[in-house]
N, C-alpha and C positions, 0 to 999 in steps of 0.2 A: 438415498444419497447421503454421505458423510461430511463432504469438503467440496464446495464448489472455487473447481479450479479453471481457469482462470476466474479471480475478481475482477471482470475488466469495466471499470469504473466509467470509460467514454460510451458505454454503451447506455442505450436510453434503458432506463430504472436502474439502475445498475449502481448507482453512486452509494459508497459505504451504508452511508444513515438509514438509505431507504431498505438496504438487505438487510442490517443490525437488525432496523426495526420490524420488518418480515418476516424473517428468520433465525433468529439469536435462539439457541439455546435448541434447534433443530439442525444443525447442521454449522460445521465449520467452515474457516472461509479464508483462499488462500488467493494471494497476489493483491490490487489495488492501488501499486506505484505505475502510473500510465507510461509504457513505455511505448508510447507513441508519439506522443508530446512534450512530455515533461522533464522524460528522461534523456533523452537524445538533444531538445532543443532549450531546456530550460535551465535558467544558472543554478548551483550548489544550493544559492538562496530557496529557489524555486524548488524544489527537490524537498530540501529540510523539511518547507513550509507543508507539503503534500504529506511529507509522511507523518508530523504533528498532528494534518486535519486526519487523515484516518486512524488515525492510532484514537485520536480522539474519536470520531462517529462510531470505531468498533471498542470501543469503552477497554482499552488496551489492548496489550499482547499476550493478554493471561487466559486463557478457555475460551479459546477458538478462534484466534485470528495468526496467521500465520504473514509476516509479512514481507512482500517479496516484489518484483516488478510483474507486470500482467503477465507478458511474455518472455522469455527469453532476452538476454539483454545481448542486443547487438551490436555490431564494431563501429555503427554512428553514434553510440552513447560517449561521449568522453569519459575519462577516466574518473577524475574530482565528481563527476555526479554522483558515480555507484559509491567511492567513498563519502560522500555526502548521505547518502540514503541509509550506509550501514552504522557511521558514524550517530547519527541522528533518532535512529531506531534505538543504538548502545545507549544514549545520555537518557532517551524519552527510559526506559526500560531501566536504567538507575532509579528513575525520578518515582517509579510506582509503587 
């Protein structure tokens, strides 16, 4: 396996830190913005903050993390989130 796709983070072991530290450097790793919860129900705030904690637990966006929502982002997501997520991933991805 290359890339597990979905990262889907509410899943029990599943949380960034615990694959980074499992798997890094065997395989790359794609999704980890929970669009079940956070993205659909949680504010801009709450969005930002998620995708700083994974960006952080996968030790950036540079050889092998790919970041993106777990699934598919659906018509319950409001707007300002997904521009929250992508906005947020641009500044963290300045910063490195």
């Amino acid at each position: 396996m290359d890339v597990l796709n979905p990262m889907q983070v509410a899943a029990n072991k599943m949380a960034a830190d615990n694959l980074y530290a499992h798997f890094r450097g065997r395989m790359a790793f794609w999704g980890g913005i929970d669009s079940q919860h956070i993205l659909p129900h949680g504010t801009p705030a709450d969005v930002r903050r998620a995708v700083r904690e994974t960006i952080r637990a996968m030790h950036g966006l540079e050889g092998g993390y790919v970041l993106a929502a777990v699934h598919n982002v659906q018509d319950d997501v409001p707007p300002e989130n997904v521009w929250a997520m992508l906005e947020e991933a641009n500044r963290t991805r300045r910063e490195e």
